[in-house]
Each structure stands twice: as structure tokens, then as C-alpha cells.
N, C-alpha and C positions, 0 to 999 in steps of 0.2 A: 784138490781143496775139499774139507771134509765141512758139511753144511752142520751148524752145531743147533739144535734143538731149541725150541725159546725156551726162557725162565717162567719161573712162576707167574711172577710181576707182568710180564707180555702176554701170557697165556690170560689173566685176569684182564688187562686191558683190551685184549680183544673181544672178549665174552662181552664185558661193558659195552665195548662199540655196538655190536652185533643185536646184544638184547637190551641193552640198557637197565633201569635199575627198579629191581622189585618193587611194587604197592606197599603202598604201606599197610602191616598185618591186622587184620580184623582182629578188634580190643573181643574180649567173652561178653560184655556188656552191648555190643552191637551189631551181635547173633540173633537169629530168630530160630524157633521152635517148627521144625517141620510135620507138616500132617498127613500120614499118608490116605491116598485117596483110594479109590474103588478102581480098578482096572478096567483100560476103554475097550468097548466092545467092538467086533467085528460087523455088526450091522445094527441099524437102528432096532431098539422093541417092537415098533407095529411096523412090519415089514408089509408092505401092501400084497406084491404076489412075491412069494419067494426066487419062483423063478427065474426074476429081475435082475437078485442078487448073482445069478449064474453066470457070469461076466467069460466065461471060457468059449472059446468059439471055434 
């Protein structure tokens, strides 16, 4: 017995089950404008003793 492939149509209704169906597509008028920010730092500015920051042990 030779196992025959699914069809399109079962291949698509599977997907469906599995993921269900897309969001609906964000309209251009209900986009926002992004700002880029300043990159976070690896330790505060007034580090009290730096040493602190030496976390290797």
C-alpha cells in the first residue's frame, strides 16, 4: 500500500488547526514613530567603589 501525500487543501487545514488565523494587519495609520534611545550602560555613573563592580571571584 503506497501512503499518498496530502493535498493542498489538508495541508492548509492543518496549518489552520495548528496555528489558527492571522491578526488582523496593522492599518499605516495605526503605527507609531519609534525613537531611538541612548544605549544601557554596564554600571551605574556614580559607582561608589569600583571594586564592587568586580563580581569575579
Amino acid at each position: 500500500m503506497v501512503e499518498q501525500p496530502f493535498t493542498e487543501d489538508e495541508y492548509a487545514f492543518l496549518r489552520h488547526i495548528r496555528f489558527g488565523e492571522l491578526p488582523p494587519a496593522v492599518r499605516p495609520d495605526e503605527r507609531v514613530a519609534l525613537t531611538e534611545t541612548d544605549p544601557g550602560r554596564d554600571r551605574p555613573e556614580k559607582a561608589e567603589d569600583p571594586v564592587r563592580w568586580n563580581v569575579q571571584g
